[in-house]
N, CA, C and O of each residue as an XYZ file, in Angstrom:
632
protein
N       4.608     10.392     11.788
C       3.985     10.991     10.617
C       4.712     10.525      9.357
O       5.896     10.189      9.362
N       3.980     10.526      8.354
C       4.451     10.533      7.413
C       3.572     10.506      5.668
O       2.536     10.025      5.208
N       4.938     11.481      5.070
C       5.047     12.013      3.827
C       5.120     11.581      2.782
O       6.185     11.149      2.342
N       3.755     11.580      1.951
C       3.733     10.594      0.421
C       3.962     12.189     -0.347
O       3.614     13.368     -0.278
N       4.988     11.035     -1.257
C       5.117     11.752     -2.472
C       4.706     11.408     -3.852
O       5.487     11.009     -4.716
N       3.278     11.607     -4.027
C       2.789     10.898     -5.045
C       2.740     11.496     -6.282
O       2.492     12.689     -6.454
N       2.963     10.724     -7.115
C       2.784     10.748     -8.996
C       2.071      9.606     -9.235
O       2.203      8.433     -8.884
N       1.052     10.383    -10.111
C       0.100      9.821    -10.795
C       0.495      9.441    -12.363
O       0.053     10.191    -13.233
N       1.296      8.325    -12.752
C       2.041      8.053    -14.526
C       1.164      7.908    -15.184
O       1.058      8.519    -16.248
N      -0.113      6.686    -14.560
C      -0.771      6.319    -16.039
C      -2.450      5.895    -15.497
O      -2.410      6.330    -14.346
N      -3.301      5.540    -15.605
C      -4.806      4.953    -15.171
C      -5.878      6.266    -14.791
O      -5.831      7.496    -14.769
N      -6.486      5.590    -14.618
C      -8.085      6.662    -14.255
C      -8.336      7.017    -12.704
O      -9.393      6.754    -12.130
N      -7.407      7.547    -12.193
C      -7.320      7.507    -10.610
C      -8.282      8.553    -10.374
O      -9.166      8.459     -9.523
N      -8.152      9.312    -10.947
C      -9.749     10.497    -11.052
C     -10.681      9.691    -10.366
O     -11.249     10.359     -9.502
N     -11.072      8.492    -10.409
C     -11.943      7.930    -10.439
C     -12.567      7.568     -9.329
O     -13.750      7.251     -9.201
N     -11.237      7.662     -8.056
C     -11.381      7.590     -6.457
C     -11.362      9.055     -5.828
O     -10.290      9.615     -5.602
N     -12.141      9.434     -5.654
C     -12.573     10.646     -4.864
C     -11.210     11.594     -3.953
O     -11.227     11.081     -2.834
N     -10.614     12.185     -3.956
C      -9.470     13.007     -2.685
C      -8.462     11.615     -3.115
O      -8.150     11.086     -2.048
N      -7.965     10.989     -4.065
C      -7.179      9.988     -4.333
C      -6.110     10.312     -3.674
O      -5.765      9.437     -2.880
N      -5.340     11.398     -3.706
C      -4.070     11.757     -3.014
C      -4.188     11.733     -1.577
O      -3.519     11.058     -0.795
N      -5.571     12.946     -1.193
C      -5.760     12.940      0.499
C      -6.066     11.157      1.020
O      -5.472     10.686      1.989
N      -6.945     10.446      0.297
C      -6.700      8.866      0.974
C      -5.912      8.316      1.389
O      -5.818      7.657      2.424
N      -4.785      8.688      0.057
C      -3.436      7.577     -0.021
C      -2.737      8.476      1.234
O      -2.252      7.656      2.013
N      -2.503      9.861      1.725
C      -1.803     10.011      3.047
C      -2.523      9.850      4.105
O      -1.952      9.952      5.190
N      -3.425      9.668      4.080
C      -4.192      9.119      5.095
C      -4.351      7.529      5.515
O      -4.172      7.132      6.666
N      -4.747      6.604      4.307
C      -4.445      5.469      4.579
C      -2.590      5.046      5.033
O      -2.332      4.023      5.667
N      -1.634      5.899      4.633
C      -0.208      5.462      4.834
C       0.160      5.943      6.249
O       1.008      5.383      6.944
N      -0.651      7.186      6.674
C      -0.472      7.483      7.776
C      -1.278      6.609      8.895
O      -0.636      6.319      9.904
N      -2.210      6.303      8.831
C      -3.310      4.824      9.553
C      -2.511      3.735     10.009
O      -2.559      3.056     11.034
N      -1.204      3.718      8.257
C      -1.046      2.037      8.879
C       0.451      2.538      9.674
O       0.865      1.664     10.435
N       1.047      3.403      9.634
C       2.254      3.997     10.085
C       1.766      3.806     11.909
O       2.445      3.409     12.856
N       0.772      4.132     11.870
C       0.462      4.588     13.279
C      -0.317      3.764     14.179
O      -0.956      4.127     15.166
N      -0.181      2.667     13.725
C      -0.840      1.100     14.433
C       0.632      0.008     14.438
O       0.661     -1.184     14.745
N       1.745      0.872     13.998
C       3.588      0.150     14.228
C       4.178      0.518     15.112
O       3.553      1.358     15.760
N       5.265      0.258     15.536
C       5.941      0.967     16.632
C       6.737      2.221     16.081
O       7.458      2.887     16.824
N       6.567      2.504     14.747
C       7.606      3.511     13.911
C       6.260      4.911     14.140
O       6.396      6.024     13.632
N       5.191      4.551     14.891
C       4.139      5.843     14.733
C       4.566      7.165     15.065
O       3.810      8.128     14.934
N       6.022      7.288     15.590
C       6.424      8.740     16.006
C       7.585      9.316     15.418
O       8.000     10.472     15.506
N       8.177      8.059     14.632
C       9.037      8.870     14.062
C       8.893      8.992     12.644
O       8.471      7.999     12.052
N       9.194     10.143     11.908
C       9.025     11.021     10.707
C       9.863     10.320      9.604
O      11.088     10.286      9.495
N       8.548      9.562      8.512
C       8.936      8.974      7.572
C       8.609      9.957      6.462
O       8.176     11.094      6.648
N       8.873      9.372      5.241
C       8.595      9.621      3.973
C       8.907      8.485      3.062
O       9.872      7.722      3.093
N       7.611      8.539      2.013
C       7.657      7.334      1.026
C       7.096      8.035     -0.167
O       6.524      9.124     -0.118
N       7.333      7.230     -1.390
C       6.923      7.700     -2.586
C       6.040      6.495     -2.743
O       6.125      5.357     -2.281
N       4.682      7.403     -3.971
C       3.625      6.501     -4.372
C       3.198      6.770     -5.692
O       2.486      7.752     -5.903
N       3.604      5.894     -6.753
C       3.215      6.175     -8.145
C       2.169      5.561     -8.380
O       1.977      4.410     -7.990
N       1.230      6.331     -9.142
C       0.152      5.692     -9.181
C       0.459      5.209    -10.733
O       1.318      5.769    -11.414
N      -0.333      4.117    -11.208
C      -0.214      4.088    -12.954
C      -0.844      2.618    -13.413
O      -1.818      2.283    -12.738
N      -0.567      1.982    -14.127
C      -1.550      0.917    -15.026
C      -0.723     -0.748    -14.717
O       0.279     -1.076    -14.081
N      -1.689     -1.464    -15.490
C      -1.247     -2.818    -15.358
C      -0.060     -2.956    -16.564
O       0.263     -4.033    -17.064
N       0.422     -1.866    -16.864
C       1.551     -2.144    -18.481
C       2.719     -2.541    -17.321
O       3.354     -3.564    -17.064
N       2.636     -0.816    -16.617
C       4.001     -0.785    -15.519
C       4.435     -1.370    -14.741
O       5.593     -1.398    -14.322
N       3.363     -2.034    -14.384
C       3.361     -2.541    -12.921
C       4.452     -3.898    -13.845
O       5.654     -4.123    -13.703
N       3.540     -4.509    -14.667
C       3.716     -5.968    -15.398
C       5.527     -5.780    -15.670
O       6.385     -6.634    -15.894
N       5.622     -4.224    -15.528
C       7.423     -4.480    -16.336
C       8.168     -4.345    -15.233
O       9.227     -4.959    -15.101
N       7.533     -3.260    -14.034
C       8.599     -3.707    -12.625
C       8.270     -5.012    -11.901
O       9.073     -5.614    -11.188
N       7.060     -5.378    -12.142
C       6.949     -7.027    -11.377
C       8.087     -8.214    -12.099
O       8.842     -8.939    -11.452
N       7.960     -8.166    -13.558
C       9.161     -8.909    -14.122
C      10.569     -7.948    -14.395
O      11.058     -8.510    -15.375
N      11.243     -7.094    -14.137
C      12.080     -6.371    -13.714
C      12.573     -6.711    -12.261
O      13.796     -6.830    -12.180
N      11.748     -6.921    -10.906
C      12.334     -6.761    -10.052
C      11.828     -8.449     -9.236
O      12.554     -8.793     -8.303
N      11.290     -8.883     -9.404
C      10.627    -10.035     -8.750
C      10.887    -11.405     -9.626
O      11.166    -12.520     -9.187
N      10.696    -10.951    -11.128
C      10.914    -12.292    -12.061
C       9.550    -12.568    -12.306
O       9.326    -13.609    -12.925
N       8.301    -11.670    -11.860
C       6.962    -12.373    -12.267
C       6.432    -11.266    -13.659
O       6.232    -10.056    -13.545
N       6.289    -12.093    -14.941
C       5.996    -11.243    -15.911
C       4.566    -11.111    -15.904
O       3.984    -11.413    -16.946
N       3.874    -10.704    -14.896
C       2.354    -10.421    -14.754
C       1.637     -9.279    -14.269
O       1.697     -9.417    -13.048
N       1.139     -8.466    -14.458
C       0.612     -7.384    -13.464
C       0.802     -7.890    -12.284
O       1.431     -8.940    -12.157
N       0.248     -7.170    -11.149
C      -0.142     -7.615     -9.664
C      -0.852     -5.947     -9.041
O      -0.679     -4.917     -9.694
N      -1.486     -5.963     -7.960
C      -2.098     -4.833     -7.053
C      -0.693     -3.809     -6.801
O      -0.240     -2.742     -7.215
N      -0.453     -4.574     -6.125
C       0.723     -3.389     -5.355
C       2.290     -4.051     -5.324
O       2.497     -5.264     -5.272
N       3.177     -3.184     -5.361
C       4.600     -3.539     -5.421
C       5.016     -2.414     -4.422
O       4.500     -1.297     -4.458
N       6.101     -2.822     -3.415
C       6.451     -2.130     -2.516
C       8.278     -1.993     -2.754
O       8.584     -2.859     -3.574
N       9.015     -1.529     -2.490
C      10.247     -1.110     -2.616
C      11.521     -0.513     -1.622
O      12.217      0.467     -1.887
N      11.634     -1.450     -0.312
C      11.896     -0.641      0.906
C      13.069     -0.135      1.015
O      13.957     -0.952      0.773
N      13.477      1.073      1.333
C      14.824      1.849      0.974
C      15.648      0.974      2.351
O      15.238      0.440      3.382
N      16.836      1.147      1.795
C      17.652      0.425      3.146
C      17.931      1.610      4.224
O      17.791      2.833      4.201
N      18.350      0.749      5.092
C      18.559      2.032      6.377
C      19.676      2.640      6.171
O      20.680      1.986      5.888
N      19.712      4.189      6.290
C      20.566      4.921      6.287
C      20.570      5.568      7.587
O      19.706      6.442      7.652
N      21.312      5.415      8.723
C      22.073      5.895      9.414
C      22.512      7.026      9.632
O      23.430      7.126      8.818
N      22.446      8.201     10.352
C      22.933      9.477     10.366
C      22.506     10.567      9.286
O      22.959     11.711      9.261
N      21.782     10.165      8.600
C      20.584     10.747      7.859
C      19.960     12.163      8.750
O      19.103     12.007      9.619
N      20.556     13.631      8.377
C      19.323     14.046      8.855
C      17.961     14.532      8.146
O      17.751     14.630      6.937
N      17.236     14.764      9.040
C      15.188     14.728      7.951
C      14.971     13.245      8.429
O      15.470     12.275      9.000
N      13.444     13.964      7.538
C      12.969     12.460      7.710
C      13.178     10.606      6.997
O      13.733     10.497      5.904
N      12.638      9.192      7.809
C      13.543      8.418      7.426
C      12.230      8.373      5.566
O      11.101      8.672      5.178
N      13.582      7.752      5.088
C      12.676      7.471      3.601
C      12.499      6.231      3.714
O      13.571      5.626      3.733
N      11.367      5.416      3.820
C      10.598      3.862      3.674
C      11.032      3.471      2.287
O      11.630      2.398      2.211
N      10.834      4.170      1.144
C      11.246      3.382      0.164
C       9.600      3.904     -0.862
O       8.703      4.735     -0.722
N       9.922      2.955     -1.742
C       8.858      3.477     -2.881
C       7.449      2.217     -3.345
O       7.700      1.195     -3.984
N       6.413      2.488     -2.993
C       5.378      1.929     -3.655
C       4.613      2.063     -4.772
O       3.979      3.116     -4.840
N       4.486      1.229     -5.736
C       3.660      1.041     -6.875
C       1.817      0.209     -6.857
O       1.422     -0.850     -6.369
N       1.406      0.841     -7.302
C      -0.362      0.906     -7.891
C      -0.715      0.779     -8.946
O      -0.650      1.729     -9.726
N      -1.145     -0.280     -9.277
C      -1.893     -0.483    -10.623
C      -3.692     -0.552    -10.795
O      -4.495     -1.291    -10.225
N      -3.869      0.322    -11.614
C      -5.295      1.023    -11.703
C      -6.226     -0.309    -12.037
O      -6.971     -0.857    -11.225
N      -6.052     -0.638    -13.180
C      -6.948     -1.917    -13.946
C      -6.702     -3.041    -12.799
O      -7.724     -3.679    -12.550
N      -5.673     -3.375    -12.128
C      -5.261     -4.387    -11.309
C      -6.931     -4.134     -9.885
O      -7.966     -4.735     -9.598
N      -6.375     -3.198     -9.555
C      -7.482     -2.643     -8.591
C      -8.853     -2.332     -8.811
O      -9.605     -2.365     -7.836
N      -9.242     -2.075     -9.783
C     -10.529     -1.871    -10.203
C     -11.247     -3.436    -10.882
O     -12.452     -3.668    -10.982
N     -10.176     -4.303    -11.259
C     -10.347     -5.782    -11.116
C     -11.102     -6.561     -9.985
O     -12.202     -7.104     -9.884
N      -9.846     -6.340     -9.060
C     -10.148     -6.757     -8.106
C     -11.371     -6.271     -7.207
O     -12.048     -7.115     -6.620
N     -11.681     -4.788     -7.089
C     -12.690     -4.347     -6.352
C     -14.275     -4.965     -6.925
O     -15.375     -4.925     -6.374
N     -13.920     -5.439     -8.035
C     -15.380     -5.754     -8.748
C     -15.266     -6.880     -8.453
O     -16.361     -7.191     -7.983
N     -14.314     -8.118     -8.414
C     -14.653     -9.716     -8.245
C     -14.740     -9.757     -6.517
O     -15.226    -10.757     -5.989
N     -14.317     -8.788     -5.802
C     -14.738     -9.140     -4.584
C     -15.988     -7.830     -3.983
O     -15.857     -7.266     -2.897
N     -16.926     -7.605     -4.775
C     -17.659     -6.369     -4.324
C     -17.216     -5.664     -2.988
O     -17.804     -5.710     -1.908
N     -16.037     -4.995     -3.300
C     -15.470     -4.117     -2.476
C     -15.327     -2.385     -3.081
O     -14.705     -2.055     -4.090
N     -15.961     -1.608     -2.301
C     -15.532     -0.467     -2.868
C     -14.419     -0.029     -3.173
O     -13.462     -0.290     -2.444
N     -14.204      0.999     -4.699
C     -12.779      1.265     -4.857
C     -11.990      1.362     -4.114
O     -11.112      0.530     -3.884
N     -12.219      2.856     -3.364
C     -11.475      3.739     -2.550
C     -11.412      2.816     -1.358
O     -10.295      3.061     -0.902
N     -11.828      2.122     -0.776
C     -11.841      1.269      0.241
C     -10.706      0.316     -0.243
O      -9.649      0.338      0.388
N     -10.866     -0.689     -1.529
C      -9.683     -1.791     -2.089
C      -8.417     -0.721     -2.019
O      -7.509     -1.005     -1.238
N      -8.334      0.289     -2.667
C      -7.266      1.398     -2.923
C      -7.093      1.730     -1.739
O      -5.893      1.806     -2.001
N      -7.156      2.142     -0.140
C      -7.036      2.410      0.936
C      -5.999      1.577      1.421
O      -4.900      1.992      1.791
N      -6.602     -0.374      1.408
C      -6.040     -0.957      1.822
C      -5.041     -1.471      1.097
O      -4.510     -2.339      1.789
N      -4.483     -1.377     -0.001
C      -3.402     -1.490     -0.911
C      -2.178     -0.591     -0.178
O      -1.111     -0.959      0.313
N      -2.896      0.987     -0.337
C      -1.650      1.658      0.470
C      -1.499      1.160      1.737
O      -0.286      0.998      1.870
N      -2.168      0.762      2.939
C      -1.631      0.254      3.780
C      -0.878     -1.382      4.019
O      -0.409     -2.011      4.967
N      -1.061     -1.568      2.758
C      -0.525     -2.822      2.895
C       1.318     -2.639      2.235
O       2.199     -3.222      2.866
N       1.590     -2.039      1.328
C       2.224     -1.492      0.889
C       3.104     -1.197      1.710
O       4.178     -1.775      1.878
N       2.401      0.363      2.650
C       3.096      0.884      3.699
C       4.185     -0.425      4.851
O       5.413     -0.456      4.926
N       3.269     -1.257      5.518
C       3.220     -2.260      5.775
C       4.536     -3.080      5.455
O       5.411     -3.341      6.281
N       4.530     -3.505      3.891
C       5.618     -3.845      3.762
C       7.034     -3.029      3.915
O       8.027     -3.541      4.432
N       6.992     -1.577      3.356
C       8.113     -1.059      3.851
C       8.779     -0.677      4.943
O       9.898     -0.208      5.154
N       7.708     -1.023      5.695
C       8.410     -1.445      7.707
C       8.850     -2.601      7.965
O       9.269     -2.880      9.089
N       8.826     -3.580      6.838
C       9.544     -4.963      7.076
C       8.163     -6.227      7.635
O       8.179     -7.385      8.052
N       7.183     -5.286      7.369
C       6.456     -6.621      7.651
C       6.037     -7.535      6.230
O       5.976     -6.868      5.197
N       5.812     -8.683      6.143
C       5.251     -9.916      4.948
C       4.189    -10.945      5.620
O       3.629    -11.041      6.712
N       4.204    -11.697      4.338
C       2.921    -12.852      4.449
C       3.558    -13.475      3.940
O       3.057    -13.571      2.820
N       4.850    -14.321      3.991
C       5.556    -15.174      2.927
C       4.722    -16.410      4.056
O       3.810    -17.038      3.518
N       5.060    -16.788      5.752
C       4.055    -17.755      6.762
C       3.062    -17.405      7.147
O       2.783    -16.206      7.148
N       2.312    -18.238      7.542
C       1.092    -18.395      8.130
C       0.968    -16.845      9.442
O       0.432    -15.744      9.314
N       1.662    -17.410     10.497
C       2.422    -16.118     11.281
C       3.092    -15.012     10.868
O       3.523    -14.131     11.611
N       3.175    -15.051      9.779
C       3.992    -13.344      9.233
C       2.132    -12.497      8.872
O       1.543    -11.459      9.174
N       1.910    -13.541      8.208
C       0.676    -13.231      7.365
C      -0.961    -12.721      8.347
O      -1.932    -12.028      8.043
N      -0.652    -13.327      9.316
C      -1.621    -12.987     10.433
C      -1.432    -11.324     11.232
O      -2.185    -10.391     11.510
N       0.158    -11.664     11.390
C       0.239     -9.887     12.166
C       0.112     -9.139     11.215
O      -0.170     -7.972     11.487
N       0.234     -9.439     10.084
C       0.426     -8.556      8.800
C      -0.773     -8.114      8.742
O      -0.896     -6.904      8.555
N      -2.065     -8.993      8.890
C      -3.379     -8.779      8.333
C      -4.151     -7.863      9.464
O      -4.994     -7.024      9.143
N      -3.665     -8.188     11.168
C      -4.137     -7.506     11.847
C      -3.926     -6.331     11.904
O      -4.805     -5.571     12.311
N      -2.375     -5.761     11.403
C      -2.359     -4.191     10.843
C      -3.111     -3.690     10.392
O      -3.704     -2.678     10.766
N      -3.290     -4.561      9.118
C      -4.076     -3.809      8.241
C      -5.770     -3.682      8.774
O      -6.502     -2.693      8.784
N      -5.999     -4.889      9.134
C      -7.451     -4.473      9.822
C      -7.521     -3.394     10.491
O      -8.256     -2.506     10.059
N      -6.619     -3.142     11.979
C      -6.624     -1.954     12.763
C      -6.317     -0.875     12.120
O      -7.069      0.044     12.444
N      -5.074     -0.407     10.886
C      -5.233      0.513     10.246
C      -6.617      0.867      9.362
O      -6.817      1.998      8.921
N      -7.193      0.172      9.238
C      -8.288      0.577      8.299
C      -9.492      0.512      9.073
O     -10.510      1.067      8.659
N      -9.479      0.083      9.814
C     -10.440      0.434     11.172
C     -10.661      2.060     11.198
O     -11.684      2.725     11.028
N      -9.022      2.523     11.534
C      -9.820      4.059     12.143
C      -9.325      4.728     10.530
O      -8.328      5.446     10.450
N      -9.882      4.495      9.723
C     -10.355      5.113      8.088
C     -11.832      4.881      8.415
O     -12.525      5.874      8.192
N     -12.574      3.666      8.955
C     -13.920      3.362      8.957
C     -14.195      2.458      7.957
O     -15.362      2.288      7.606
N     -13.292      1.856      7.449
C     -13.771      0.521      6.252
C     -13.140     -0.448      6.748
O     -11.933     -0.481      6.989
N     -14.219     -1.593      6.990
C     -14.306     -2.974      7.219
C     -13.427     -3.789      6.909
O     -12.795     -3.734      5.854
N     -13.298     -4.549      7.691
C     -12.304     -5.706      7.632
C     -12.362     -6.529      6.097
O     -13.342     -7.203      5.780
N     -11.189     -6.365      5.235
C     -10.945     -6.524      3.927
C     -10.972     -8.130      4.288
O     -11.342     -8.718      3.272
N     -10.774     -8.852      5.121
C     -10.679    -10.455      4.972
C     -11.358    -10.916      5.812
O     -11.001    -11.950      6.377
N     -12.662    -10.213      6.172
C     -13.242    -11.050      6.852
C     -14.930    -11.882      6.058
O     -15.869    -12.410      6.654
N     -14.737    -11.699      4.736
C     -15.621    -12.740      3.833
C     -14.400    -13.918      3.443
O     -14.702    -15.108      3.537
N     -13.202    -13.572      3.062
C     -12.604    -14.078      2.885
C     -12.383    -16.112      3.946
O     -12.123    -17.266      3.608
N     -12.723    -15.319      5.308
C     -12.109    -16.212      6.301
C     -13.664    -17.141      6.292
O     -13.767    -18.196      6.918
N     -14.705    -16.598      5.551
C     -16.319    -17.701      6.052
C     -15.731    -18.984      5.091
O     -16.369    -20.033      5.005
């Protein structure tokens, strides 16, 4: 299982229906298609605009540009008791509502699979190879499978 702690800073998130109930639902989807599905996480999820995103993407990466999602994975702490903390993910509103329109994808559906991709990364998975990028994608397919929204890359792959 696991526990989002979300803040909403800046954008029109109103705009996706149960925005909060999605985002623990999509984080819990992709939690539970890993081998970490039983043990008790917690992650934080700020929601907010393409200003923020643009100042932690060049803050923490070196890219002075918006982007979808930024992930943040806490290191392992050891002898910790509670649950483990994954670390912290970022959402950018205009970034996503961009994107959902150049690829006619529904919001809440693009926004679903953001948090699980997100999630995703703070278990240590990437797409930097070909093979990172494949198990990576089949997560996310099977996590968003049992949400009931379609395979995000499969126009992509015609």
């Amino acid at each position: 299982m696991i526990e989002l702690d979300i803040m909403i800073e800046e954008g029109d998130w109103e705009t996706i229906p149960d925005v909060e109930a999605l985002a623990q639902k999509a984080a819990s989807a992709a939690l539970a298609v890993t081998y970490e599905a039983e043990e008790e996480c917690e992650a934080s999820l700020m929601l907010t605009d393409d200003a923020q995103i643009q100042e932690l993407n060049r803050n923490w990466r070196g890219k002075d540009k918006p982007t979808n999602v930024l992930s943040f994975p806490a290191p392992e702490q050891p002898g910790l008791n509670g649950p483990r903390h994954l670390g912290d993910i970022a959402l950018a509103y205009e970034t996503l509502v961009r994107e959902s329109e150049e690829e006619s994808k529904e919001l809440a559906h693009h926004f679903a699979h953001l948090i699980v991709h997100g999630v995703l990364h703070l278990l240590g998975y990437d797409h930097e190879t070909e093979a990172e990028a494949e198990i990576m994608e089949g997560l996310e397919v099977k996590a968003l499978a049992t949400l009931g929204i379609a395979d995000p890359y499969r126009d992509m792959a015609a």
